[in-house]
C-alpha positions in Angstrom: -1.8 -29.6 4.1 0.4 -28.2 1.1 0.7 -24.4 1.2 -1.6 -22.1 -0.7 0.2 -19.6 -2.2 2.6 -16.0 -0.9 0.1 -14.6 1.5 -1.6 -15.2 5.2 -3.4 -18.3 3.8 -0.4 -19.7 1.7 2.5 -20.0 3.7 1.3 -22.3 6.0 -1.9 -23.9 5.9 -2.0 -26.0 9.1 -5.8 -25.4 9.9 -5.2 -24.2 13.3 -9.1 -24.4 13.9 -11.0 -26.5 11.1 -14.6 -26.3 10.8 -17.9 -25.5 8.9 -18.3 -21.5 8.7 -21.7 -21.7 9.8 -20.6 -22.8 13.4 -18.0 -19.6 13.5 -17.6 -16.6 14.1 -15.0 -13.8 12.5 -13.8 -11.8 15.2 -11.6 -8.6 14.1 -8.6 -8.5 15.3 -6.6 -5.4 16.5 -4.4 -3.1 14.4 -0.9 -2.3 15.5 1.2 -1.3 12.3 5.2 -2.2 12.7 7.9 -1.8 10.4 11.4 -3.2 11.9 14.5 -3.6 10.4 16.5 -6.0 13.1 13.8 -8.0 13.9 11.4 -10.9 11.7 8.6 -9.2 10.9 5.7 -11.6 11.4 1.6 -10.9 10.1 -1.1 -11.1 12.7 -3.1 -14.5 12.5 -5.8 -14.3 10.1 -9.2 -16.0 9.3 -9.6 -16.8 6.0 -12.6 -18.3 3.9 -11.1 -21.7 2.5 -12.2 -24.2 -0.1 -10.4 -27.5 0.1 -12.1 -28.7 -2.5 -14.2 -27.6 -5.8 -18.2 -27.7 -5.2 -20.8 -25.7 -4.3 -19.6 -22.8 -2.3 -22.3 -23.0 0.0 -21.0 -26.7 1.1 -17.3 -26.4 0.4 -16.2 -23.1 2.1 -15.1 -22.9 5.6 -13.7 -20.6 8.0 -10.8 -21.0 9.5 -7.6 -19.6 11.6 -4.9 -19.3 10.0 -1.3 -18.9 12.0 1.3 -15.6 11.5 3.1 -15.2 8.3 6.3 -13.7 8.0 6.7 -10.4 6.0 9.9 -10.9 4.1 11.9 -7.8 3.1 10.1 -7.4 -0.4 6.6 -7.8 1.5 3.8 -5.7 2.4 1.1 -7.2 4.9 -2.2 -5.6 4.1 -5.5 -5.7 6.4 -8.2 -6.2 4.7 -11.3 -3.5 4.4 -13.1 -4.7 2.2 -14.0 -7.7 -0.3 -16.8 -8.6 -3.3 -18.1 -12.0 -4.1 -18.1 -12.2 -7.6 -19.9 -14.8 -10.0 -15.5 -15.4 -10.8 -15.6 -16.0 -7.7 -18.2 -18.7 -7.7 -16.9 -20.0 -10.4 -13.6 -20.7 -9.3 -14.4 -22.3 -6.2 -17.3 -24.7 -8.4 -13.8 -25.8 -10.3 -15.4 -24.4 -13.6 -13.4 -20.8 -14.4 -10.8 -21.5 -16.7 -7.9 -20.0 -14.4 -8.6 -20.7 -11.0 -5.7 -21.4 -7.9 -4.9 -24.7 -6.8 -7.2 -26.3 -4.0 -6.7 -26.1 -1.2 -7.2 -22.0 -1.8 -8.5 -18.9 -0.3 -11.6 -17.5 -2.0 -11.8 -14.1 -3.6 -9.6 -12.1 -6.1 -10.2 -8.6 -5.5 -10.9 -6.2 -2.8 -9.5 -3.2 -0.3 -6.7 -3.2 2.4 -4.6 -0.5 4.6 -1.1 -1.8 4.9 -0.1 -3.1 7.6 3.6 -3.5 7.6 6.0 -3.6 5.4 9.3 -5.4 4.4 12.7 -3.7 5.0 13.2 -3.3 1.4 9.8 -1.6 0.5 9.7 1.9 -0.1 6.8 2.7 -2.1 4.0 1.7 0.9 3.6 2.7 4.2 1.0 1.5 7.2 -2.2 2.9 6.6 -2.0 3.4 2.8 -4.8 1.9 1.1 -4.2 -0.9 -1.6 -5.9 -2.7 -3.8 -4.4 -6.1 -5.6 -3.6 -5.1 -9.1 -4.1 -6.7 -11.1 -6.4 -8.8 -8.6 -4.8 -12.0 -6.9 -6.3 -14.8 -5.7 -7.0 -14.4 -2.1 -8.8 -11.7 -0.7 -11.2 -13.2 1.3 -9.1 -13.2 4.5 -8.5 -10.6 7.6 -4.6 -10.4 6.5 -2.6 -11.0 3.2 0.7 -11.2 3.1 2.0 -10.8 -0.9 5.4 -9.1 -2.7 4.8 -5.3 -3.1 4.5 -5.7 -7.0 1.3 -7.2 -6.3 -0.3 -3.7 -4.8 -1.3 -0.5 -6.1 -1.9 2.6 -3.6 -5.2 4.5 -4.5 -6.5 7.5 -2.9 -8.4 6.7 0.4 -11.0 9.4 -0.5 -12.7 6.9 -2.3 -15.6 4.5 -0.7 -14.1 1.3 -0.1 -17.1 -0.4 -1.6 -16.1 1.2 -5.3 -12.6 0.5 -4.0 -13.1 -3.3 -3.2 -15.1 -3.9 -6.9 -13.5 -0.9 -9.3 -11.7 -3.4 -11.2 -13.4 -6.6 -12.5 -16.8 -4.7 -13.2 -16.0 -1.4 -14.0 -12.9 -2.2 -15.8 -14.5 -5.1 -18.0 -17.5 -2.0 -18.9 -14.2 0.9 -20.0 -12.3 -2.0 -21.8 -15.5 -3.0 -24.2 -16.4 0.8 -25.0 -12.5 1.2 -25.9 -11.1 -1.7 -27.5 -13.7 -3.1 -30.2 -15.2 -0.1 -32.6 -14.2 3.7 -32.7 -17.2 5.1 -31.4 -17.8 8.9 -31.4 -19.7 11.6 -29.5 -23.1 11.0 -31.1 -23.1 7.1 -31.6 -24.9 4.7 -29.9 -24.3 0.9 -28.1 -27.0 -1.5 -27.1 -26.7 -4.2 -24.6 -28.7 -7.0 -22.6 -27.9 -7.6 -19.1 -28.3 -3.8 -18.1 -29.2 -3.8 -14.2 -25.6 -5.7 -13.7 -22.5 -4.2 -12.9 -20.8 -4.5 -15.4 -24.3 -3.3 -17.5 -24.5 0.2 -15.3 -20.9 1.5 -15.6 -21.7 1.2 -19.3 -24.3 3.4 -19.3 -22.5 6.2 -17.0 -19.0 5.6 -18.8 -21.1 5.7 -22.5 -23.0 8.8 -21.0 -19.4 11.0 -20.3 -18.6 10.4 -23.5 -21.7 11.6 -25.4 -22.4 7.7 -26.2 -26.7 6.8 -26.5 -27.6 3.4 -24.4 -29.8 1.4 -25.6 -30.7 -1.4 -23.1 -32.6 -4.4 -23.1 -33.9 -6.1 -19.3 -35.7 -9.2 -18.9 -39.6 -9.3 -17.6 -39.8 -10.0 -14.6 -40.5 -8.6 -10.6 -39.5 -5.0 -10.5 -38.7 -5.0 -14.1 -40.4 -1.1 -14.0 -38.4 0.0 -10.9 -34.9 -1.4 -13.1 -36.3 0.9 -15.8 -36.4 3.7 -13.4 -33.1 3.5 -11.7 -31.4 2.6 -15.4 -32.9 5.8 -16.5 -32.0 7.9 -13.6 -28.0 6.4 -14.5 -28.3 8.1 -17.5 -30.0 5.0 -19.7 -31.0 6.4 -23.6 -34.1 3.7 -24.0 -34.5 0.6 -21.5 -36.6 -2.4 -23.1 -38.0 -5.1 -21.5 -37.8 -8.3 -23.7 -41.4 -8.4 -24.1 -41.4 -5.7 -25.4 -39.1 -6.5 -28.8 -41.7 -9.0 -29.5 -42.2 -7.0 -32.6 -41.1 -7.7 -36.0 -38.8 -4.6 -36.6 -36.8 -3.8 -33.3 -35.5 -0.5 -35.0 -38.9 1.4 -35.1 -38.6 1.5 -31.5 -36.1 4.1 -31.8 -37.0 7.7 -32.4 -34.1 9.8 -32.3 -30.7 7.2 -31.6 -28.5 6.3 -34.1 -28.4 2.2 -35.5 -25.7 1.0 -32.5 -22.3 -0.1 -34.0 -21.2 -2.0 -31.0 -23.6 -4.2 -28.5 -22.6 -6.1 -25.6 -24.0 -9.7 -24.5 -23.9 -11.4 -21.2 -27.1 -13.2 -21.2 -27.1 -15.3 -24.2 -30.1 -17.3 -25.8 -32.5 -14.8 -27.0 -30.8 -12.0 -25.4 -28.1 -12.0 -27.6 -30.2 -12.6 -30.5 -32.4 -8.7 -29.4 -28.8 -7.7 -29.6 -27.9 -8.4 -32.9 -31.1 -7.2 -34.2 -30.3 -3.9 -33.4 -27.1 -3.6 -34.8 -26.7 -1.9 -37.8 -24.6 -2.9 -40.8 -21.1 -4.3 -40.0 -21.9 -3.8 -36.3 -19.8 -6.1 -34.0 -21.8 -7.9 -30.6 -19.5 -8.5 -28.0 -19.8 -11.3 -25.5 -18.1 -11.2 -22.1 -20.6 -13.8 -20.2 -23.6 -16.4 -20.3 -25.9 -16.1 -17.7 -28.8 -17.9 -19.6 -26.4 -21.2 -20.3 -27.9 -20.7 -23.0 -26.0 -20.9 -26.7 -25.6 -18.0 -28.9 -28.1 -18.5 -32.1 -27.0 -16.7 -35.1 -29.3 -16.2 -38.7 -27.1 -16.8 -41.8 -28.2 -13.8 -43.5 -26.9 -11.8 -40.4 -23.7 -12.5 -41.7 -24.3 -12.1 -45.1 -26.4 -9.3 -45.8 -25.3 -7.3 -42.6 -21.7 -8.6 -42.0 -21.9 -8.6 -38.3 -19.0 -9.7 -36.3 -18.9 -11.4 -32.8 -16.3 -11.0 -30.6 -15.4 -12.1 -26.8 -13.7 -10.3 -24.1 -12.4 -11.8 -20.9 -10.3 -9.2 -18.7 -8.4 -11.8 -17.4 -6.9 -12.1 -20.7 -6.3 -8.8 -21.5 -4.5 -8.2 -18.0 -1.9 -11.2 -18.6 -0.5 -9.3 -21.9 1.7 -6.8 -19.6 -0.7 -4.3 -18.8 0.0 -3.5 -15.5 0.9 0.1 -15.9 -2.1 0.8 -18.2 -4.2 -1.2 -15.9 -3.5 0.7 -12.9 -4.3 4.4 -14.5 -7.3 3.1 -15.6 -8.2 2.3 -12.4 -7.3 5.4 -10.9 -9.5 7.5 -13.9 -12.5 4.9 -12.5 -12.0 5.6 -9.0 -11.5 8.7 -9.2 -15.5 8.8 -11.3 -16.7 7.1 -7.8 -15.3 9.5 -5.9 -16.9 12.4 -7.5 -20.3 10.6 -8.1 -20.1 10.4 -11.5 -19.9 6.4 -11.7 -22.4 4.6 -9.0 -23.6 1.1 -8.6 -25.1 -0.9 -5.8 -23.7 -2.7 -2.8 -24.6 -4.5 0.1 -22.0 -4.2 2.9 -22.2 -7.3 4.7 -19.7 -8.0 7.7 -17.8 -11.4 7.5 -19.1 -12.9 10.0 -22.4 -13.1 8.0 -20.5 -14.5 5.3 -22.8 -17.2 5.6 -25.6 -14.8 4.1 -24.0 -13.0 1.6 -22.7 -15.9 0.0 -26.7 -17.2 -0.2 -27.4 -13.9 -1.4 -24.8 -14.0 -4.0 -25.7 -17.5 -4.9 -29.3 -16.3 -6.2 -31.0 -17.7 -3.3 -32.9 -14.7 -2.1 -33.9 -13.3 -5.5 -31.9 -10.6 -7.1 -29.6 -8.6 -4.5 -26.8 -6.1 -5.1 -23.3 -7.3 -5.3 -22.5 -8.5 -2.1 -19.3 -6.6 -0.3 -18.1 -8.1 2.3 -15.9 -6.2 5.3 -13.4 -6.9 7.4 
């Protein structure tokens, strides 16, 4: 079988041990951190979640054993913490994100490591820092990963590894939208559907520091009043459900906010459509996903007698214009909101060898769950 790519999984996937990952078990292995100059430095062997082919993750991943890697001189070996499943993540294993590794491949794409060992020529990590990938890089879901020291970025260990294993595809996508489409001022307000996600949360709080109203639509359904709550208790402005806009002027629900110059869609349907209502005259909606599969419907006079403008973001773009340096601050300024409680979201920390679940869990197959972390 053809090699992956520069890591644990990549170098050299022989399947030691093939099989379905229902039938096995992820046993940690121990830690002994070595750095040698005169002699090949070689990874532990790691288990690794594998997909040799694109399909359903719940019938195309496997577990399996993967044999040492060597840690060449401009290498750092990293032991994994911790590691999200992500709908990207999904996606990319279904064959149906547009950038996506060649099969066969190693799932995940971000997450939290302590080094390991490093390369003779590597000066900026030593064992026991903790990494992240950054920007992220294919291949997280695995007990060790071998990749070039570019790859990694050293963050403060203060932090909870849970916001250290997601702070980057969530929270970053929530900073980028709030700074890179409209100047928006202390005062101003944003509206958005999709609020109990991620991505929908960090808005709120990051909105909130800034002196930025929410205004949040959720859709009606099973502890829709409960979401209200705990979006409120974030910081949220107003929180509607979408049975609630069933009314012919959206804007009269608001008392006191401001007509929203910037909303944010990741539904779709008729969720982006309660979005756009709100917006005020040359307000721009941005989209950065579809839940709903459902197409974004758009009145005529919307563009005419209100000039809205509707715009997409997709981080993965904006990280392969050379923003390494800017990324990496960023995430820093985010993690460093974790750590002092000022950002929060929910996780589920799920060991790997219940990988089994969390990927079910992740899949929608148990109702709505929080973002499922796994740990290594």
């Amino acid at each position: 079988m053809a090699a992956l790519m520069k890591s644990v999984a990549g170098r050299a996937l022989k399947f030691s041990s093939t099989a379905n990952f229902r039938s096995n078990r992820c046993d940690k292995t121990p830690t002994l951190c070595i750095k040698s100059f005169s002699t090949v430095i070689m990874s532990p062997p790691s288990k690794a979640i594998v997909y040799e082919e694109h399909g359903s993750p719940d019938s195309v991943t496997r577990l399996v054993n993967l044999p040492p890697v060597e840690v060449k001189e401009n290498d750092v070996c990293v032991k994994m913490i911790a590691a999200p499943i992500n709908p990207s993540d999904i996606n990319r294993i279904e064959g149906v994100y547009p950038v996506r590794p060649p099969v066969p491949a190693v799932g995940g794409y971000e997450g939290v490591g302590e080094v390991y060992a490093v390369g003779s020529k590597v000066n900026g990590f030593s064992p026991g820092d903790w990494v992240i990938p950054s920007p992220p890089s294919s291949g997280t879901w695995q007990t060790y990963v071998v990749k070039e020291e570019s790859v990694w970025h050293k963050i403060d260990k203060a932090c909870p590894m849970e916001y250290a294993a997601t702070i980057t595809v969530n929270p970053l996508t929530a900073l980028r939208m709030l700074e890179d489409f409209v100047v928006l001022n202390s005062g101003d307000s944003v509206v958005q559907n999709g609020a109990t996600s991620i991505v929908g949360q960090c808005v709120i709080q990051l909105a909130r520091l800034r002196g930025i109203s929410t205004i949040n639509l959720i859709r009606d359904r099973a502890g829709s009043d409960e979401a209200r709550e705990q979006l409120k208790a974030l910081g949220a402005d107003e929180v509607f459900s979408e049975s609630q806009l069933n009314v012919k002027n959206v804007k009269s629900l608001l008392v006191n906010l401001p007509e929203p110059a910037l909303g944010f869609n990741c539904v779709g349907g008729n969720a982006a459509s309660l979005v756009l209502k709100y917006l005020r005259e040359g307000g721009t909606m941005v989209t950065y996903g579809g839940m709903s599969k459902k197409p974004i419907t758009v009145s005529t006079t919307s563009f005419i007698f209100k000039d809205l403008a509707l715009r997409g973001f997709w981080l993965q773009s904006w990280l392969s214009m050379g923003k390494v340096k800017e990324c990496r601050e960023m995430i820093d300024y985010l993690l460093g909101l974790a750590r002092d409680g000022k950002l929060k979201y929910e996780t589920e920390l799920v060991p790997f060898d219940e990988f089994p679940v969390a990927l079910d869990k992740a899949l929608g197959k148990l109702g709505r769950q929080p973002k499922q972390v796994i740990t290594f």
